[in-house]
C-alpha positions as CSV (number, residue, x, y, z in Angstrom):
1,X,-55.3,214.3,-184.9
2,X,-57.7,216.6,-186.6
3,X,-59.5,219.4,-185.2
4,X,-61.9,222.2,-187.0
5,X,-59.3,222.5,-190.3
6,X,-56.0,221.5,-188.1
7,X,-54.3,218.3,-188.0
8,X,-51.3,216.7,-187.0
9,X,-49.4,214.2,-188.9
10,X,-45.8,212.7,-189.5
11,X,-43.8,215.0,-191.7
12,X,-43.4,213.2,-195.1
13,X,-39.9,214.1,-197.6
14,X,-42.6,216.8,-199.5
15,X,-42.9,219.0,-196.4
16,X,-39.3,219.6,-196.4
17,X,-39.3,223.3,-198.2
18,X,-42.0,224.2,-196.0
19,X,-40.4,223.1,-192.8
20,X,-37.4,225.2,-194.1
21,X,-39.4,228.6,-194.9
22,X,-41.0,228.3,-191.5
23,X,-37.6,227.7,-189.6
24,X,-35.9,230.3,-191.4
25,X,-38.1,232.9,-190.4
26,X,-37.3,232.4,-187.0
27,X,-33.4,231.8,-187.8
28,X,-33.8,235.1,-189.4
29,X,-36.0,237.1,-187.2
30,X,-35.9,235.9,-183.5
31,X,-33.9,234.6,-180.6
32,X,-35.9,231.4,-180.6
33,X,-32.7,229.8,-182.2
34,X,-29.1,230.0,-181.8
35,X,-28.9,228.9,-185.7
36,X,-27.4,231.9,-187.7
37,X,-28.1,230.4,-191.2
38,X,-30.9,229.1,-192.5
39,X,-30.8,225.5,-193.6
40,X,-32.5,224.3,-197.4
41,X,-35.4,221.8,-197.4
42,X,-31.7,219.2,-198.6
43,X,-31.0,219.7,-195.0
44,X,-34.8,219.1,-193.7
45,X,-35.2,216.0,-195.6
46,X,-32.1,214.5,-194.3
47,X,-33.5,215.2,-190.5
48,X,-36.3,213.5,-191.9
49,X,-35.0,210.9,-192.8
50,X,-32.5,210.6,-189.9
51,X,-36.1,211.0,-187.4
52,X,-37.0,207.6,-189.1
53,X,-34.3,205.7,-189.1
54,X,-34.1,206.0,-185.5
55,X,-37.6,206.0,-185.1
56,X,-37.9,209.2,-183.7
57,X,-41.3,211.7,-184.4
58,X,-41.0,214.2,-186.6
59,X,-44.2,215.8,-186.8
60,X,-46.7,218.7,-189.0
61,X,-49.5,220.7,-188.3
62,X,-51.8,220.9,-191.1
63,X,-54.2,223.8,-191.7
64,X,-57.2,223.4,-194.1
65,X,-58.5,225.2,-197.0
66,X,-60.6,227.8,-195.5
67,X,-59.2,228.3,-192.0
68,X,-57.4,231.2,-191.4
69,X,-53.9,231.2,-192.4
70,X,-54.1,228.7,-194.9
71,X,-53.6,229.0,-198.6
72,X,-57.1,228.5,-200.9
73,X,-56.8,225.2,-202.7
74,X,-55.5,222.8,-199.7
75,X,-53.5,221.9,-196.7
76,X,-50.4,224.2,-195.9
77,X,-47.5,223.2,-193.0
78,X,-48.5,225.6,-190.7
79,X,-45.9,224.5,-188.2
80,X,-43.5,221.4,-186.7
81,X,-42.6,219.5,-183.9
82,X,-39.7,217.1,-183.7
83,X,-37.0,215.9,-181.7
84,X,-33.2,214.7,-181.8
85,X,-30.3,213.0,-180.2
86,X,-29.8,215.5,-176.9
87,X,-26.2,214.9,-176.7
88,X,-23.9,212.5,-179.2
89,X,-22.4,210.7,-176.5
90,X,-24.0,206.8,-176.2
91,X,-24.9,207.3,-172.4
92,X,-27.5,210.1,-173.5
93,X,-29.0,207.5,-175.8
94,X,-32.0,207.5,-174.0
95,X,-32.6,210.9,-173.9
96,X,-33.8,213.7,-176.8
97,X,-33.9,217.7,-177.0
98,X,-37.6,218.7,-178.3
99,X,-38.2,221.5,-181.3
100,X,-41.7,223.1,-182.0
101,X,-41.9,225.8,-184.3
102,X,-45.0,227.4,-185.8
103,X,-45.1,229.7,-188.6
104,X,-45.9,233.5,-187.9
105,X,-49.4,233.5,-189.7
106,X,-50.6,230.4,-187.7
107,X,-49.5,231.4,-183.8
108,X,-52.3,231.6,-181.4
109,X,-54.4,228.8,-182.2
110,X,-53.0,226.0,-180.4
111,X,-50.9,224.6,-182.9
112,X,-48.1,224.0,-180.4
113,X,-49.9,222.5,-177.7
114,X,-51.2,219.9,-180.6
115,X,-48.0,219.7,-181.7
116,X,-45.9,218.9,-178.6
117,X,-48.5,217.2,-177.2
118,X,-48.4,214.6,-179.8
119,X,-44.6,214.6,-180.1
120,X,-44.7,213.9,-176.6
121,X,-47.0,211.0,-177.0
122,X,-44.8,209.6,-179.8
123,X,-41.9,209.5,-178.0
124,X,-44.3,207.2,-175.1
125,X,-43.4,204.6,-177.8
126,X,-39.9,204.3,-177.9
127,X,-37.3,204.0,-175.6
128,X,-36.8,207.2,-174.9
129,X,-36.8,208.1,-170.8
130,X,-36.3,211.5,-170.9
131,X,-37.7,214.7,-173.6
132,X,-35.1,218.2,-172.7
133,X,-36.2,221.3,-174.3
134,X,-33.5,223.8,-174.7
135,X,-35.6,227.5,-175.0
136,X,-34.1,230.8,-175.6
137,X,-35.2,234.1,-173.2
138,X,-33.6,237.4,-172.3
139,X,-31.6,237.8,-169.2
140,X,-34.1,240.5,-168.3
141,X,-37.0,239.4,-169.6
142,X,-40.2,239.5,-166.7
143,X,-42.4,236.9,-168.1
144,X,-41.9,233.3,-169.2
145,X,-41.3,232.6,-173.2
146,X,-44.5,230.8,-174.6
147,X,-42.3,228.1,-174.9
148,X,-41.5,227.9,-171.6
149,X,-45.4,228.2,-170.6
150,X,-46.2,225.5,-173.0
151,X,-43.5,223.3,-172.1
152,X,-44.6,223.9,-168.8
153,X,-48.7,223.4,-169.0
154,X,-47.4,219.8,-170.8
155,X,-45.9,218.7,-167.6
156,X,-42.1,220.1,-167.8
157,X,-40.0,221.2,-165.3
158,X,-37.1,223.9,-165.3
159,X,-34.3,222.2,-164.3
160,X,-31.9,225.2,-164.6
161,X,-31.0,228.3,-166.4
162,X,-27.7,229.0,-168.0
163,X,-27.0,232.8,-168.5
164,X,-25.7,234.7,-171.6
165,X,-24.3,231.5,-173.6
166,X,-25.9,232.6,-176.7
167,X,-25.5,235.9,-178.6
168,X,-27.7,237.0,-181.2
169,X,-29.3,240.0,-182.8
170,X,-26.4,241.8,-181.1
171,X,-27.7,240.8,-177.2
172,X,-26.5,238.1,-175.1
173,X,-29.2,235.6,-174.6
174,X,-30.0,232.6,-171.6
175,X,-31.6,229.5,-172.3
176,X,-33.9,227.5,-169.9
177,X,-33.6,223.9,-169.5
178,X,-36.6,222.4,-168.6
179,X,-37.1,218.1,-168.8
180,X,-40.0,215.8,-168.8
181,X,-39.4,212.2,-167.2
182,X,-41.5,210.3,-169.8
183,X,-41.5,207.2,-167.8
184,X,-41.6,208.8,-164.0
185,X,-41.8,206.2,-161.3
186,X,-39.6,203.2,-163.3
């Protein structure tokens, strides 16, 4: 999908130090997840690779020379989508946990509605029933994450909250659970 100097493609092995610097930032830098230390691009192409062996998506947003945010010369990972295994026990087998991340620089545009929205297409095409995203909040916090609006805007549902089982940045921190039924009514 390509859009006015954005697109979306599958993530190829040479996107992998990218993928890394963009995770990292919020490993580093946010609540957004519960990682602590920041895995290499070795790590990223093995996901990769893993994403494609079980025919997963694993997905990149592009942005063009000349839109903002991109480097001069060419196209530059501006963010990613993919998904994996929910839980490693057979019966979840039909079921995956959904990760979109966009780099700092690039927020704003839309790049995570492309993203997810494609991911969430791609996943129409395998057997997978049911897409969980695991997001991060405050226990305080009055307004929803942009995750969870976006999750929600893409058809979503909060199926429950589970208080302070994260800490980070020296707070506690909740995460929302929120499901899509990819095949609803079979």
């Amino acid at each position: 999908m390509t859009d006015s100097g954005i697109s979306v493609r599958p993530a190829e092995d040479g996107d992998a130090e990218r993928i890394a610097d963009v995770f990292a930032g919020y490993v580093l830098a946010s609540i957004a997840t519960f990682v602590e230390d920041p895995p290499p691009a070795a790590v990223w192409r093995e996901r990769l690779g893993a994403a494609r062996e079980h025919k997963l998506p694993f997905l990149v947003a592009d942005l063009a020379d000349g839109h903002p945010g991109a480097p001069a010369g060419g196209l530059r990972v501006a963010g990613f989508a993919a998904c994996s295994q929910f839980r490693p026990h057979a019966a979840y087998r039909y079921t995956v946990e959904d990760s979109v991340y966009i780099a700092p620089e690039a927020t704003g545009r839309g790049l995570g509605g492309r993203l997810l929205t494609s991911l969430v297409e791609d996943l129409g095409h395998t057997e997978m029933r049911q897409v969980v995203a695991v997001i991060a909040t405050l226990p305080d916090a009055r307004h929803d994450t942009p995750s969870i609006v976006l999750h929600r805007r893409l058809g979503f549902e909060v199926v429950g909250r589970m208080p302070a089982v994260g800490h980070k940045q020296g707070q506690w921190v909740d995460t929302v659970l929120m499901q899509k039924d990819l095949r609803p009514g079979s």
